[in-house]
N, C-alpha and C positions, 0 to 999 in steps of 0.2 A: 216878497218872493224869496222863498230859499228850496232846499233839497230835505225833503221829508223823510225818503225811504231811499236809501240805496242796496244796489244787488251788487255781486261783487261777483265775479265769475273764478273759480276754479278748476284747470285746468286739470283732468287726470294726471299726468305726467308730469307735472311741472311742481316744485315748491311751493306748500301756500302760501310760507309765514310773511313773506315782504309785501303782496296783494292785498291779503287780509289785514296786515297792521295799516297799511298805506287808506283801506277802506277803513278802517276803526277809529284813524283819528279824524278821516272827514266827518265821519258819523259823529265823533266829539263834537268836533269843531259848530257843525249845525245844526247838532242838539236835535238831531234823527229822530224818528220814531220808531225806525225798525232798520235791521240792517241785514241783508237777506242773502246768506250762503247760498252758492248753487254750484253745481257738478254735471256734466252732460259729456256722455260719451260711448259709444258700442259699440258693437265689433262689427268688422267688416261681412257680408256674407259673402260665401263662397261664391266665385263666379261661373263655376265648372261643376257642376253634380249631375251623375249618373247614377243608374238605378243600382251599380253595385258601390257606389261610393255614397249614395244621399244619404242613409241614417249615420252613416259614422261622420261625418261631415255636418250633418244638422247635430248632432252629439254634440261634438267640438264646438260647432258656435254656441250652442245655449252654457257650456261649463266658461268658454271665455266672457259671458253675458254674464254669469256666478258670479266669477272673478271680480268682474268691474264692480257687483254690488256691493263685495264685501271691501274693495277698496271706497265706495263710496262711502262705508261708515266709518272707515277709517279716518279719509276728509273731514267727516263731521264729526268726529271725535277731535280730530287737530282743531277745526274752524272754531270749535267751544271753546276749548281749551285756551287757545289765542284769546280771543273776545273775551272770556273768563267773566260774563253776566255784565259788565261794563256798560252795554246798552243790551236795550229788547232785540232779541235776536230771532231770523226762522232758519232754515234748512228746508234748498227745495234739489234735489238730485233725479236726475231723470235718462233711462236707456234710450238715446235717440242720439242723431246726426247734431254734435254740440253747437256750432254757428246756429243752425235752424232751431233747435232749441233755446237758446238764448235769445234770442231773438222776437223768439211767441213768450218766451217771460217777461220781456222786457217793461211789458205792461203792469208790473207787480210797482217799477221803482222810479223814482224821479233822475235819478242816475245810475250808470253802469259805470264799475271799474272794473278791470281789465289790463293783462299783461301782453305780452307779445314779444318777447326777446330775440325771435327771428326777424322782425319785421313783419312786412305783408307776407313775406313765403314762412305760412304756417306750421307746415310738416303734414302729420297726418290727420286727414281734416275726419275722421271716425273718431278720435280722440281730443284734440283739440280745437279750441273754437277761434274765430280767423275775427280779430277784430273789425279789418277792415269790412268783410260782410255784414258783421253785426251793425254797424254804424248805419249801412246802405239799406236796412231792413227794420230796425228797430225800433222805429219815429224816436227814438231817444237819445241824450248824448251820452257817448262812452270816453270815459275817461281812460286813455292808453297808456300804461305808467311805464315811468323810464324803467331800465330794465333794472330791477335788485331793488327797484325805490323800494322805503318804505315809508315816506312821507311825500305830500306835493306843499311845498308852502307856499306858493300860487302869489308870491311877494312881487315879481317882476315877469308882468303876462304881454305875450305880443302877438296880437289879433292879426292873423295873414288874412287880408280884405281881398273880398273880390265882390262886385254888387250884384249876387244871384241870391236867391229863397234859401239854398245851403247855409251859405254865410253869412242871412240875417238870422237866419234861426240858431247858430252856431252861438251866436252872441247873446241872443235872448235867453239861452239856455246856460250860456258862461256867469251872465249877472250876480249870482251870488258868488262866484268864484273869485270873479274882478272886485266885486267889494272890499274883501280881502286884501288886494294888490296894495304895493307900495309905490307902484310904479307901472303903468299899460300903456298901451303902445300901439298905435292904429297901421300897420304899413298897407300899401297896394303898391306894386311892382309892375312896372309898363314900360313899354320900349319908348312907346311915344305917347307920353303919360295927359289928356285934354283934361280940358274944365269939368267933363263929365267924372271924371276918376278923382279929381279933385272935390266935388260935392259931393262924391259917395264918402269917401273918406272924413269929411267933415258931419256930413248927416251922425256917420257912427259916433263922434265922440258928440254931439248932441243927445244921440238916443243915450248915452250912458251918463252924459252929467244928468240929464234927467234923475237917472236912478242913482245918484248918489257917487259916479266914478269918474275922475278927471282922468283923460288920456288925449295923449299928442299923440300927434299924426306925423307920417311920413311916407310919402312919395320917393321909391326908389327907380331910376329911371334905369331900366336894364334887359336883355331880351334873355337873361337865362336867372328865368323869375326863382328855380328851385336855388341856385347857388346864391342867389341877393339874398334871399331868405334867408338862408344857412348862416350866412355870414353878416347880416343884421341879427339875427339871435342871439350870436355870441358876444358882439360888440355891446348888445342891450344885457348882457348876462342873464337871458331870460330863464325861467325855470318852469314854464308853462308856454305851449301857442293854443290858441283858439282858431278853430278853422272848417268851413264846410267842406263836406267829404262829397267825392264827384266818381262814379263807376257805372257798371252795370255786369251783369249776369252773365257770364258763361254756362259753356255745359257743365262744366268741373269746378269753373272758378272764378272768382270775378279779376274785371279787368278795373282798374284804375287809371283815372286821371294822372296825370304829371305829377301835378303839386299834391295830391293824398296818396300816391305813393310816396314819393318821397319824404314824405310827413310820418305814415306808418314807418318809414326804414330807419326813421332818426329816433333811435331805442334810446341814444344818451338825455331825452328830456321827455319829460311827460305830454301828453297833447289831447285837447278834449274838443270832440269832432262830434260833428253831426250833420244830416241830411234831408 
């Protein structure tokens, strides 16, 4: 089991080179077969047109729709350039709503990487893509890189356990990542921690020596699961979590669980999530 094809998302607005180098050396690292640039972003339409403002206002949106394309080539003139032939590379850019785009591509890659230097509050979701949606819609995992990274060395990983479908699949999907580790780390966080939290937690580090990856376990007994967490990361110097993402759909925007908000918000470490 490894990651065959990764897609790497590019943000209109945002710098590529640290996303792009951070995908290029995963792409190294497990000898990818394709490493797939994408751009996704479009102008807003007008919310207000009347019969003396519609053509000058349909105007303005189609020349800011211009704009974006020729910033798209511009992306994929940097995304080459960076890559510089290193692996098989594609180029997929597209005028649409980016989270919702990214999201129908996602079927192209075995993985998604992904920035987010705001956190979960994206900014402006015409232009940029909201990772945490992407996760909640993708069937695939997205890798959420610290902010500026341009490497994950995935050496010391700490699995935030919780025993739902998110969180097993979170980990089935981490397994070539965990390979890699030097050091992993199984925790679940409970106030009042039974025998049940304790065979889930044991189950996991079975399913993964299976695959090749020894990891201890630990039961943190605590009722403010986002701050244990916090604060077992740093203790474990971790440089990766693993963890299923828990939300749902707004009209505008999605809402989040506790713990995958506060997982989107912790920019200082990379996180690879799924749902």
């Amino acid at each position: 089991m490894s990651y065959r094809s990764i897609l790497v998302n590019i943000d209109v607005d945002r710098p590529a080179t640290s996303v792009v180098r951070l995908a290029l050396d995963l792409a190294r690292r497990f000898q990818v077969r394709r490493l797939i640039g994408f751009c996704a972003a479009d102008a807003a339409i007008p919310l207000v047109i009347t019969p003396q403002t519609g053509a000058v206002l349909a105007e303005a949106w189609e020349q800011l729709r211009d704009d974006l394309v020729q910033e798209f080539k511009r992306l994929h003139a940097e995304f080459d350039d960076l890559v510089a032939d290193s692996v098989t590379t594609e180029w997929l850019q597209v005028l649409d709503h980016p989270t919702r785009a990214l999201s129908a591509a996602a079927g192209l890659a075995d993985l998604i990487v992904a920035c987010s230097p705001g956190g979960a509050a994206t900014g402006n979701t015409y232009r940029t893509a909201d990772p945490g949606g992407v996760v909640l819609q993708a069937g695939r995992p997205v890798l959420v890189a610290a902010s500026g990274a341009e490497r994950v060395a995935a050496e010391r990983i700490v699995i935030a356990w919780k025993d739902t479908r998110e969180a097993r699949r979170a980990v089935a999907d981490a397994v070539p990542m965990l390979r890699m580790a030097a050091a992993v780390a199984v925790v679940s966080i409970d106030a009042e921690p039974d025998d049940g939290i304790r065979a889930g937690v044991q189950n996991v580090a079975s399913f993964l020596s299976a695959h090749g990856v020894e990891a201890r376990t630990e039961i943190l007994k605590d009722r403010d699961e986002t701050g244990a967490l916090a604060r077992f990361l740093g203790t474990f110097h971790a440089d990766l979590v693993v963890s299923g993402a828990f939300g749902h759909s707004r009209v505008r925007e999605w809402a989040f669980g506790g713990m995958t908000r506060s997982l989107l918000d912790q920019t200082g470490i990379s996180r690879l999530m799924a749902s």
